[in-house]
C-alpha positions as CSV (number, residue, x, y, z in Angstrom):
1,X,0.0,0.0,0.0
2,X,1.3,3.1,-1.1
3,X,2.4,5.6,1.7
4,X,0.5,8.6,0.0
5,X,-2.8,7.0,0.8
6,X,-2.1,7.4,4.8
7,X,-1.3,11.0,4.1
8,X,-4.0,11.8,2.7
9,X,-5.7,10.2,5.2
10,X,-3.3,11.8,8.0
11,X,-4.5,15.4,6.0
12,X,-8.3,14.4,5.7
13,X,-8.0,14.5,9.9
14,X,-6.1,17.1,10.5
15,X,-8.8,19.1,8.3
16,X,-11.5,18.5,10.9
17,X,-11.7,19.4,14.4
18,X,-14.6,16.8,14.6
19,X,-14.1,13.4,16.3
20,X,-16.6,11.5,15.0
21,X,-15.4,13.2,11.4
22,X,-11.5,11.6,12.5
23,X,-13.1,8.4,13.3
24,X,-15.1,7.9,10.1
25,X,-12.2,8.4,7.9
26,X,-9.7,6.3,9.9
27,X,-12.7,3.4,10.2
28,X,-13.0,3.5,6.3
29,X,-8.9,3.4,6.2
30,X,-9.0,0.5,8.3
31,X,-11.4,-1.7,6.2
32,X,-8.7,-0.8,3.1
33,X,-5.6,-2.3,4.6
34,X,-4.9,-6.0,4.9
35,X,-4.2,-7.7,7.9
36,X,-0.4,-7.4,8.1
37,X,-0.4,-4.2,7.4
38,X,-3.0,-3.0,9.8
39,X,-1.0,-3.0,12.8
40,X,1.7,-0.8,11.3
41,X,-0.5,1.5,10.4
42,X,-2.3,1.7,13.6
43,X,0.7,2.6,15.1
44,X,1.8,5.2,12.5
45,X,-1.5,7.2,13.0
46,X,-0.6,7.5,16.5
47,X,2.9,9.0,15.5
48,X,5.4,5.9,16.2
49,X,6.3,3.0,15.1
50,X,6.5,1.1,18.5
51,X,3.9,0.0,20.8
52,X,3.9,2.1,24.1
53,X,5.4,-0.6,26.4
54,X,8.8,-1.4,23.6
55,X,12.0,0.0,24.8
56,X,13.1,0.7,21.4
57,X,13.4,4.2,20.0
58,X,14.0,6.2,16.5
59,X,16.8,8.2,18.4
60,X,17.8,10.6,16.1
61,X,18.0,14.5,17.4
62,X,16.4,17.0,15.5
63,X,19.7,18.7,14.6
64,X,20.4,15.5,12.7
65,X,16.8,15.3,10.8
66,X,17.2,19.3,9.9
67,X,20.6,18.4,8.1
68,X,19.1,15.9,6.2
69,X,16.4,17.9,5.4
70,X,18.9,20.2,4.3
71,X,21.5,17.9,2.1
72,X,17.9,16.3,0.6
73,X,16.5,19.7,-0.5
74,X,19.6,21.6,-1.5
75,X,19.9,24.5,1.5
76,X,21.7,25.6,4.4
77,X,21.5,24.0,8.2
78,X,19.9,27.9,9.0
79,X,17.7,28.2,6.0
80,X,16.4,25.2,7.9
81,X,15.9,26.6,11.1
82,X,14.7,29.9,10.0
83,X,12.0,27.7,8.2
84,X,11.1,25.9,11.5
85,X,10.8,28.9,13.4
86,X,8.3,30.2,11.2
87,X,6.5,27.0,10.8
88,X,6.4,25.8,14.5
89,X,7.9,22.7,13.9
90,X,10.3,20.4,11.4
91,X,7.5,18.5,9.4
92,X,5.9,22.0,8.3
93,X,9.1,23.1,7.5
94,X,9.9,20.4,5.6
95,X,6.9,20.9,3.3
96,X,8.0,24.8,2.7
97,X,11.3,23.6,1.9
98,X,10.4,20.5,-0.2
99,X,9.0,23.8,-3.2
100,X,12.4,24.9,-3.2
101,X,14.1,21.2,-3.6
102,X,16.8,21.8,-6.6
103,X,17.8,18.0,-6.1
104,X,15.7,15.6,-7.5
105,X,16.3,11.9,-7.4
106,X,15.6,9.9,-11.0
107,X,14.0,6.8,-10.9
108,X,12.6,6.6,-7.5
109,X,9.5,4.7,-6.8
110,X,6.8,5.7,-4.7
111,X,7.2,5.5,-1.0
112,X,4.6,2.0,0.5
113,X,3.6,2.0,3.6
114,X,6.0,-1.0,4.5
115,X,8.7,0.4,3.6
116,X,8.6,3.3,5.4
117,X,7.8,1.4,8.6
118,X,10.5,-0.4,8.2
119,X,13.4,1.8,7.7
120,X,12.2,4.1,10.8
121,X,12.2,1.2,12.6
122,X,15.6,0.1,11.7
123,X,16.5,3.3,13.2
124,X,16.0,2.2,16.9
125,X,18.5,-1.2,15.9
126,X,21.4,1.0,14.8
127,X,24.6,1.6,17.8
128,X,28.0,1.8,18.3
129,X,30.6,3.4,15.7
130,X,29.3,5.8,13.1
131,X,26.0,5.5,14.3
132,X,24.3,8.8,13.8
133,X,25.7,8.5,10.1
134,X,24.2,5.4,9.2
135,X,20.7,6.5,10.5
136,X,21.0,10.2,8.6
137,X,22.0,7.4,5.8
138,X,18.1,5.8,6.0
139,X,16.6,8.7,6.5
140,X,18.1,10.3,3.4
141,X,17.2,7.3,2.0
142,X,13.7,8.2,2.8
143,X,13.3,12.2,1.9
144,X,14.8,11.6,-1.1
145,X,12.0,9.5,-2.4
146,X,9.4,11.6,-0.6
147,X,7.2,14.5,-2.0
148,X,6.8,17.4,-0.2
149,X,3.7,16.1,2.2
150,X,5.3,13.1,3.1
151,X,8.7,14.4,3.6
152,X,6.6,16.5,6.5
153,X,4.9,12.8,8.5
154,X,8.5,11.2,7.6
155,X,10.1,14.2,9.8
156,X,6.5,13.7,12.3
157,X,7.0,10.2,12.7
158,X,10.7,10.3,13.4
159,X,9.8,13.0,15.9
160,X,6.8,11.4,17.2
161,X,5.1,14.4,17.0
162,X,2.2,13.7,14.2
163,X,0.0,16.7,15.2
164,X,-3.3,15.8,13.4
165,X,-5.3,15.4,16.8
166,X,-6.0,11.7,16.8
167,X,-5.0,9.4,20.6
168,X,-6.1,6.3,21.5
169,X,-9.2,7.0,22.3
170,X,-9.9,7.7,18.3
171,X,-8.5,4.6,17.4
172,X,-10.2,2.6,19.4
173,X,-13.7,4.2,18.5
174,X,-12.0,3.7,14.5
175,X,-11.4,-0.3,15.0
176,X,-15.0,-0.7,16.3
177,X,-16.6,0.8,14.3
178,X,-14.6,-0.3,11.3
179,X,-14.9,-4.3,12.2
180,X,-18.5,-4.0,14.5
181,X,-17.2,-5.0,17.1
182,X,-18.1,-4.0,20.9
183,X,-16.0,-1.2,22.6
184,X,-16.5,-2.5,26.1
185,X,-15.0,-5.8,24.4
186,X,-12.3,-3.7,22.8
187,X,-11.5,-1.7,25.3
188,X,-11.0,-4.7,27.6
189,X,-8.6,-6.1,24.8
190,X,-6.9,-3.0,24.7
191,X,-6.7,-2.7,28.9
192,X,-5.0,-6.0,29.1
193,X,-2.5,-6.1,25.8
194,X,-1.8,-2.0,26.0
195,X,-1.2,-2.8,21.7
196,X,-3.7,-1.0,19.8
197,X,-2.1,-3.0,16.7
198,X,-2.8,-6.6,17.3
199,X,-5.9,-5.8,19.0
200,X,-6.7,-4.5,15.5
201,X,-6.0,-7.1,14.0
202,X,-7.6,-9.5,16.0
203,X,-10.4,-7.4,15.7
204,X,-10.3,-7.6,11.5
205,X,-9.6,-11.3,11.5
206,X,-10.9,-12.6,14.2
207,X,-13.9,-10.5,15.6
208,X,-15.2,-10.0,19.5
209,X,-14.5,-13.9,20.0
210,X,-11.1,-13.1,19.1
211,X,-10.7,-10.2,21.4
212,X,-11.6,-12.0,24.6
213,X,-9.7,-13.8,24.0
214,X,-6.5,-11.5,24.6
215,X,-5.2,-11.6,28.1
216,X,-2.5,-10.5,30.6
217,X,1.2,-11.7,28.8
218,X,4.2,-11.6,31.5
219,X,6.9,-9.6,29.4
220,X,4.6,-7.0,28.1
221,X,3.4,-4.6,30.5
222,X,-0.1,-2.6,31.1
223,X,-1.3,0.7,32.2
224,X,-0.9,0.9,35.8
225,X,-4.4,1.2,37.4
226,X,-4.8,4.7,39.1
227,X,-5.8,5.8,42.3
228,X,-8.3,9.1,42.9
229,X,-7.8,11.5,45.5
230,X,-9.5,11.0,48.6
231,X,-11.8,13.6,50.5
232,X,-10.9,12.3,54.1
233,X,-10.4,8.8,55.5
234,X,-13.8,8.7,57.2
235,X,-15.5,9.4,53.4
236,X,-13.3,7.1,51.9
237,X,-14.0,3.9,54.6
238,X,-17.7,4.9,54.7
239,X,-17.7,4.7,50.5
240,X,-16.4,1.6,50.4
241,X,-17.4,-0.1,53.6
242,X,-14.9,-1.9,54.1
243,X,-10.7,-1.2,52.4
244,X,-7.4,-1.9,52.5
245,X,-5.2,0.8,53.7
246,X,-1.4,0.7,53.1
247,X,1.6,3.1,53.3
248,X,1.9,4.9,50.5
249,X,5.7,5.1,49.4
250,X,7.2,8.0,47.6
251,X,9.4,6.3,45.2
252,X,8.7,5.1,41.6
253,X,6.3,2.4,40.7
254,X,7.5,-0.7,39.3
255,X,5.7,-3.3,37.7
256,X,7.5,-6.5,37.5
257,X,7.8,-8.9,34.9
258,X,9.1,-12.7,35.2
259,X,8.6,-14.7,31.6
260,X,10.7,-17.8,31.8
261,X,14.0,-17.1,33.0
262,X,13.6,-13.4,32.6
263,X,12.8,-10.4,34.7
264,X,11.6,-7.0,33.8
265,X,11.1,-3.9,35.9
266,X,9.1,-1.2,33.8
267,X,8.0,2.1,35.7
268,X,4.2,3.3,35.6
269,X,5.7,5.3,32.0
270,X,6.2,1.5,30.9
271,X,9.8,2.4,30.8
272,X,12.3,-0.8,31.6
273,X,14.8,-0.1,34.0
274,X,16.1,-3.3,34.7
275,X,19.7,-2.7,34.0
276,X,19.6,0.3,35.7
277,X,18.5,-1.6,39.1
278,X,20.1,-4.9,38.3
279,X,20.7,-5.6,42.5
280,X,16.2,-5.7,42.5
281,X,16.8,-8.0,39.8
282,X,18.7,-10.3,41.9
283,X,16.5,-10.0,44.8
284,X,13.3,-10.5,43.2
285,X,14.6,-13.8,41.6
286,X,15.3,-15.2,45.2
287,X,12.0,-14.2,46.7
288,X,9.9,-15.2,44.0
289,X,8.9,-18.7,42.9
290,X,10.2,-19.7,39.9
291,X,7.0,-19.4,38.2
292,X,6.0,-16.3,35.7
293,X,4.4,-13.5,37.4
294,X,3.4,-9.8,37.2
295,X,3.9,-7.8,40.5
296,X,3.5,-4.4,41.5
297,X,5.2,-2.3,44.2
298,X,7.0,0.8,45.2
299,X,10.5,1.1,44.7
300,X,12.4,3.5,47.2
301,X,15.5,4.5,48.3
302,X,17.1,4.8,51.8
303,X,20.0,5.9,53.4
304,X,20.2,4.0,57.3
305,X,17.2,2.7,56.6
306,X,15.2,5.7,56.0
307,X,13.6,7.0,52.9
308,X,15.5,9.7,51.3
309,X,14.8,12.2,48.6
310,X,12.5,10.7,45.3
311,X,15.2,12.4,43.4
312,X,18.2,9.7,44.7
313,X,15.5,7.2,43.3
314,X,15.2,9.1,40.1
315,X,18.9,9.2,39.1
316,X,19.2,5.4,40.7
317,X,16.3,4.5,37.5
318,X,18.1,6.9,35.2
319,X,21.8,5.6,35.5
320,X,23.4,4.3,32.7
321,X,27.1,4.3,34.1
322,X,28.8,3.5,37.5
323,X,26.4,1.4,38.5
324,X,28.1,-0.7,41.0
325,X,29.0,2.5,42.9
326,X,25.5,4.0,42.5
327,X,24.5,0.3,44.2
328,X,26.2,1.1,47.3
329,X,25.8,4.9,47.8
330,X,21.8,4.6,47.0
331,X,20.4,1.3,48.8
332,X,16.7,0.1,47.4
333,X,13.9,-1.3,49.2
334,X,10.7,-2.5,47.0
335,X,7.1,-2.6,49.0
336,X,5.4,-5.0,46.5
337,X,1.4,-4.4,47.0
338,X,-0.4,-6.5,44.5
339,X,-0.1,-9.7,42.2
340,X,-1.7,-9.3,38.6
341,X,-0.7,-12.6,37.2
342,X,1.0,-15.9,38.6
343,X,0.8,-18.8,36.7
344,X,-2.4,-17.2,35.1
345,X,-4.0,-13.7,34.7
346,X,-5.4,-12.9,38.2
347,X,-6.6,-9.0,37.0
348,X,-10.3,-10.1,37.4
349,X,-10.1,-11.5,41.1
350,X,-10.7,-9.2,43.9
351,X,-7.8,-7.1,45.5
352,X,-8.2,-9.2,48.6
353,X,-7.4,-12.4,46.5
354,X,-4.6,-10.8,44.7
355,X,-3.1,-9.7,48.2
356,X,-3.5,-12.7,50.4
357,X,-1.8,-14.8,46.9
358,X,1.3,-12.7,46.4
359,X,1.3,-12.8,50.6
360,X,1.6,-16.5,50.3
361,X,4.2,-16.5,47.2
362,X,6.9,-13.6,47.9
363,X,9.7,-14.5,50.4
364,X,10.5,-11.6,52.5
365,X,13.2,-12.4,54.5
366,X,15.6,-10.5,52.3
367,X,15.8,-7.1,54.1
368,X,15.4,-5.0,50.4
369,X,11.9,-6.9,49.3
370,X,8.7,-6.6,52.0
371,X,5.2,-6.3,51.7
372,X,3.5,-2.6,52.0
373,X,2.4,-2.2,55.7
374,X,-1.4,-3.1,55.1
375,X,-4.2,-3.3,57.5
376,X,-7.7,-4.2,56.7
377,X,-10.4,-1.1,57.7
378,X,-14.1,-0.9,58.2
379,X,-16.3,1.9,59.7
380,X,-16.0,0.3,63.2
381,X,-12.2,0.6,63.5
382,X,-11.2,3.3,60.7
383,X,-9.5,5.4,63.3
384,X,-7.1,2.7,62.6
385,X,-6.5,4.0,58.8
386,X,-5.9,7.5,61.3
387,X,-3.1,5.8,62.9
388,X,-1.5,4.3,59.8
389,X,-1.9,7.6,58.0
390,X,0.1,9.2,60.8
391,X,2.5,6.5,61.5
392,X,3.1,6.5,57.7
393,X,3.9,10.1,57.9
394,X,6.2,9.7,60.8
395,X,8.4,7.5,58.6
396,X,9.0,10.1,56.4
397,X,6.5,8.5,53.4
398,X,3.7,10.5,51.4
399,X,0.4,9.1,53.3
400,X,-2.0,6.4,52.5
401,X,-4.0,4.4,49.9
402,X,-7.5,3.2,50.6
403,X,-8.3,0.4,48.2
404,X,-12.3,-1.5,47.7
405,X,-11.0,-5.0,48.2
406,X,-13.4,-6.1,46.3
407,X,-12.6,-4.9,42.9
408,X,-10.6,-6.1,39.9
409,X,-7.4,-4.6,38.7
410,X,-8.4,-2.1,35.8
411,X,-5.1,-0.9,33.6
412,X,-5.2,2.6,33.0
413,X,-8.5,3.6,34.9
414,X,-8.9,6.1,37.8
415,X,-11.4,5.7,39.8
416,X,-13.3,5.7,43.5
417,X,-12.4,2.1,44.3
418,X,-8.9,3.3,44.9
419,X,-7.6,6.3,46.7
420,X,-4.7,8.4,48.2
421,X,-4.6,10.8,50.7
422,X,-1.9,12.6,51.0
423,X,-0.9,14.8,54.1
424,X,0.4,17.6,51.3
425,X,-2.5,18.9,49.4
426,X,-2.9,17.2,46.0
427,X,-0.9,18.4,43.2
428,X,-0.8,18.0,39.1
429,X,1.4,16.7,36.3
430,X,1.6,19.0,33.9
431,X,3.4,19.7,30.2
432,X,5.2,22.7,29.5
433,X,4.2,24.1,26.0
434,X,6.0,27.4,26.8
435,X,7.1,30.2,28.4
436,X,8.5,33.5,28.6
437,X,12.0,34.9,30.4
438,X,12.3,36.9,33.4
439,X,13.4,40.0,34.4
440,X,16.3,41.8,36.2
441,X,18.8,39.3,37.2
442,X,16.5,36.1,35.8
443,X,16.6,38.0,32.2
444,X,18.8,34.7,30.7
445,X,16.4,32.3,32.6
446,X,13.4,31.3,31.3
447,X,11.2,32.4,34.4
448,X,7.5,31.5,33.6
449,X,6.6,28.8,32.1
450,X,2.6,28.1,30.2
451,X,1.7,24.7,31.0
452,X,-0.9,22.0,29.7
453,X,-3.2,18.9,30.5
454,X,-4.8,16.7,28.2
455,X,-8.1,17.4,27.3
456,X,-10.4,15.2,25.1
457,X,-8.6,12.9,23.1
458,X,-5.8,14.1,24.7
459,X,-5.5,17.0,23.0
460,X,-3.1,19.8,24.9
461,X,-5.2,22.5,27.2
462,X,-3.4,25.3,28.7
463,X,-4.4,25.7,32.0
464,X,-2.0,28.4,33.9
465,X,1.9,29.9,34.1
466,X,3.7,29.0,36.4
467,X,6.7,30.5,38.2
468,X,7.6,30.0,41.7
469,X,9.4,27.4,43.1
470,X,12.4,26.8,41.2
471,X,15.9,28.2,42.2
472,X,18.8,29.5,40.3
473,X,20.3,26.0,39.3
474,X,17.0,24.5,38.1
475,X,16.2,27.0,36.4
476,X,18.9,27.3,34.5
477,X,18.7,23.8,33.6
478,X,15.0,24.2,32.5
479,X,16.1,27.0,30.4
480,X,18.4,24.6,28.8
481,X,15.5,22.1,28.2
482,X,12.9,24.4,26.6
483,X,16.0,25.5,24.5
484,X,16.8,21.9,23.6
485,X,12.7,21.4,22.8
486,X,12.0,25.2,21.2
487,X,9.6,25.3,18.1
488,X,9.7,28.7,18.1
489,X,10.5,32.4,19.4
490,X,9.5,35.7,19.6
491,X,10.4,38.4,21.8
492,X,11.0,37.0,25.2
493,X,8.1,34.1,24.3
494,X,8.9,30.8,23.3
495,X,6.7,27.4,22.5
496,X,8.4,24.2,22.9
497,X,7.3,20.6,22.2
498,X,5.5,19.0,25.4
499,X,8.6,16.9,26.4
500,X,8.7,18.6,29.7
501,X,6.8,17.2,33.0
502,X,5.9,18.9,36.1
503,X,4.3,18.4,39.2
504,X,2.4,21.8,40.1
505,X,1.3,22.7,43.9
506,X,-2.0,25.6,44.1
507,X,-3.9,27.1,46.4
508,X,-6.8,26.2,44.5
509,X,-8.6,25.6,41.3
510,X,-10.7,28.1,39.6
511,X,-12.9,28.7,36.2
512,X,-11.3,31.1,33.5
513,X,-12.1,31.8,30.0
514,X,-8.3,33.2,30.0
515,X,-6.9,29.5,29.4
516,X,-7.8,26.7,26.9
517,X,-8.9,24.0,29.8
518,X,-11.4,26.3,30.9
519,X,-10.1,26.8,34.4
520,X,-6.7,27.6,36.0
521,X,-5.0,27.1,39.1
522,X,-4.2,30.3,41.9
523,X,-0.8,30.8,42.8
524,X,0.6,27.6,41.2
525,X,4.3,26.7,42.6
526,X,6.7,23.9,40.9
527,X,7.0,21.2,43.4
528,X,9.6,19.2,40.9
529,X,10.7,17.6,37.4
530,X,9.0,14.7,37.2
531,X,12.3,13.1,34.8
532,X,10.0,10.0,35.3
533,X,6.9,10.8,33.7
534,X,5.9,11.5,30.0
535,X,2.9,12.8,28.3
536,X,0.8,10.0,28.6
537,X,1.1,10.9,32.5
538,X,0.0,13.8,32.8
539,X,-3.0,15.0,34.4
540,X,-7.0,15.8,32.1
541,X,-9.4,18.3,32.1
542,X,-11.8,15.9,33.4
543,X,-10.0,15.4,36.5
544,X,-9.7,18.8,37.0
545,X,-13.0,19.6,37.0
546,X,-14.1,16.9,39.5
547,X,-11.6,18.4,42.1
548,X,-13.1,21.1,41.4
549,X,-14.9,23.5,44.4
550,X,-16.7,25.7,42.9
């Protein structure tokens, strides 16, 4: 299938504002292609070619891709970056450019869809010695077969960046309605394989019966499920009756993998960190049976046997070098709290099953793996969630969770049957899209910065500026960032690509026509960097307005 006919479909979208518009045209797209093919493309039109959960990536900076832009069409680097300046970003530019190309190359066939797949993905495979040369090699490769409108997805889809408004949630609507199937079937198929490519193709070959199919697969890992915020113990017990309170660490949460002889720890961005933390590794293997499994828990760090700063555990994740060293000056601890799969899926039985089996299974005599302190709560004895809430707090962790025993696992959801509270008020993870530098001694900083959420389909929202709470040294490495990320400047103003993620503190949340979610946040303060989130983290318009007071 020729690559043209996804651009114009990719166009056809990005010509409507209208969901239901964007899911007609990718439903009739998806009845065209055949079965091998499907997948591929169902990844494209979200802007990558990998599934959310693969550790592989294109890697190629945009410095790199504006060369080749430039060698392909026959201009300077600056010409370039003049170009995406004025466009906003390097596929636009690429477009503009592509009328001025002076080099044409004879013979060439017309990009297919395959093909294209293909080589990006050959990106991710290419290391070592002269590696950035052989991948501007393909992608040369690439633009210099490709008109003017492809050249701009080619650059897109390198970038994963394909700006035509379309997330999963359109996809999912597309494959339902393309192959009439159920979306609470789908949905489910999509919950518990986190691949909106096979469960497309399942879908086109194999129909609903094919789709329940799909299960839980140790190796490949799912949305976390996500926990709302609670008004007050007392509301939360009462709500559910009876719950499960434990600690609630602040580290990073791991979900962990054992398929066969191997173990994988991915973080709640589905990230694998397993080399990073290769001393877990070893521990889990001893306190596990030798059975595959999916696990979740807290990892932490501690310093005499006391949590210490998230951002220890951050760099501990994030370490590529000096590992043995970083093992000994950052000692982990994981607080494993639930048991998704072992031996076979388990995300349908109640919490309370799930608990009291990984209770039974893990080994915790090794000092570095335990359980999360747990204690079961109903209305008569919740002053007993009181006392774990404070205790909790007097250990130095962030609060408690109040879980519905209950209830099934659900990837990705966020709901009432699971709950934090928090003795900090509640914060937000939000995107930077902007900003604008300071003043006075702060006139080489970038001081405030215009930050998103994801609205429907997760489309970016605006929703306040922020800046307070960052010092000299992070701001000056923030400036760097949004320099690293721009798309574009005037004046003091700059937009960048939403690469950034921070976790905001407010007084409180109010409604205002002045910003694109339709409220903002009063006297909004940085709390930190969240290095290990990403945009598919970040906080919604929805959730916003069910916190809200007004």
């Amino acid at each position: 299938m020729k690559y043209q006919e996804l651009i114009t479909v990719y166009e056809a979208i990005a010509g409507t504002t209208k969901r239901l518009e964007k899911t007609d045209i990718l439903a009739e797209f998806f009845k065209k292609v055949n079965v091998d093919t499907l997948p591929k493309v169902v990844l494209m039109a979200l802007g990558t070619v990998f599934p959310p959960w693969s550790e592989e990536e294109q890697g190629l900076a945009d410095k790199l891709l504006m060369k080749a832009i430039a060698e392909v069409v026959g201009v300077s680097l600056s010409m370039v970056e003049d170009q995406v300046r004025e466009q906003g970003d390097i596929g636009g530019a690429a477009r503009e450019l592509y009328k001025k190309r002076s080099q044409t190359t004879f013979f060439s066939k017309p990009l297919e869809i395959e093909f294209v797949f293909s080589n990006l993905r050959k990106l991710a495979k290419i290391s070592g010695d002269k590696s950035q040369s052989r991948k501007i090699a393909i992608v040369l490769e690439l633009l210099s077969s490709a008109t003017g409108i492809e050249a701009k997805y080619i650059a897109r889809t390198i970038l994963e960046e394909l700006r035509i408004g379309v997330g999963e949630g359109t996809i999912r609507d597309a494959i339902s309605l393309a192959f009439n199937v159920d979306k609470v079937i789908l949905d489910r198929a999509h919950m518990l394989t986190n691949d909106l490519g096979l469960v497309a193709k399942v879908a086109k070959e194999k129909g609903e019966e094919g789709l329940g199919q799909l299960n839980l697969s140790p190796g490949k890992p799912v949305k976390p499920m996500l926990a709302q915020l609670s008004e007050g113990i007392d509301n939360s017990v009462r709500e559910m009756g009876e719950s499960i309170c434990e600690t609630k660490y602040d580290g990073i949460r791991l979900q962990i993998h054992k398929k066969e002889d191997e173990i994988n720890l991915f973080t709640r961005r589905l990230e694998n960190v397993s080399l990073a933390i290769p001393e877990m590794v070893g521990y889990i293997k001893k306190s596990f049976p030798n059975e595959n499994f999916i696990a979740e828990g807290e990892i932490i760090a501690t310093k005499n046997n006391k949590p210490i700063s998230f951002q220890y555990m951050l760099q501990r994740v994030r370490r590529k070098y000096n590992i043995e060293k970083a093992i000994e000056d950052v000692p982990l601890k994981l607080f494993l709290f639930d048991l998704l799969y072992f031996k076979k899926s388990m995300i349908d039985e109640p919490l309370a099953i799930r608990r009291s089996t990984l209770e039974e299974v893990v080994d915790t005599s090794l000092d570095q793996i335990n359980l999360s302190e747990m204690i079961k709560v109903t209305c008569e004895n919740r002053n007993d969630a009181l006392d774990l809430f404070n205790k909790s707090i007097a250990e130095g962790h962030e609060g408690i969770m109040i879980k519905d025993p209950k209830e099934p696992y659900i990837p990705g959801i966020r709901g009432k049957k699971m709950q934090k509270f928090k003795a900090e008020p509640e914060s937000l993870d939000v995107v930077v899209v902007g900003g604008t530098y300071g003043i006075g001694r702060r006139t080489n900083f970038i001081g405030s910065y215009k930050v998103a959420i994801k609205g429907e389909d997760d489309e970016l929202k605006t929703v306040a500026h922020v800046a307070t709470g960052l010092d000299d040294e992070t701001l000056a490495s923030l400036t760097d960032l949004m320099n690293k990320y721009k798309v574009h400047e005037k004046g003091t103003k700059i937009d960048v690509e939403p690469k950034i993620i921070l976790e905001i503190a407010y007084s409180e949340i109010v409604k205002s026509p002045e910003y694109e979610a339709g409220y903002s946040l009063r006297f909004p303060v940085v709390k930190r960097i969240r290095k290990d989130k990403g945009l598919a983290d970040i906080d919604t318009v929805e959730r916003l307005k069910s916190m809200f007071k007004g």
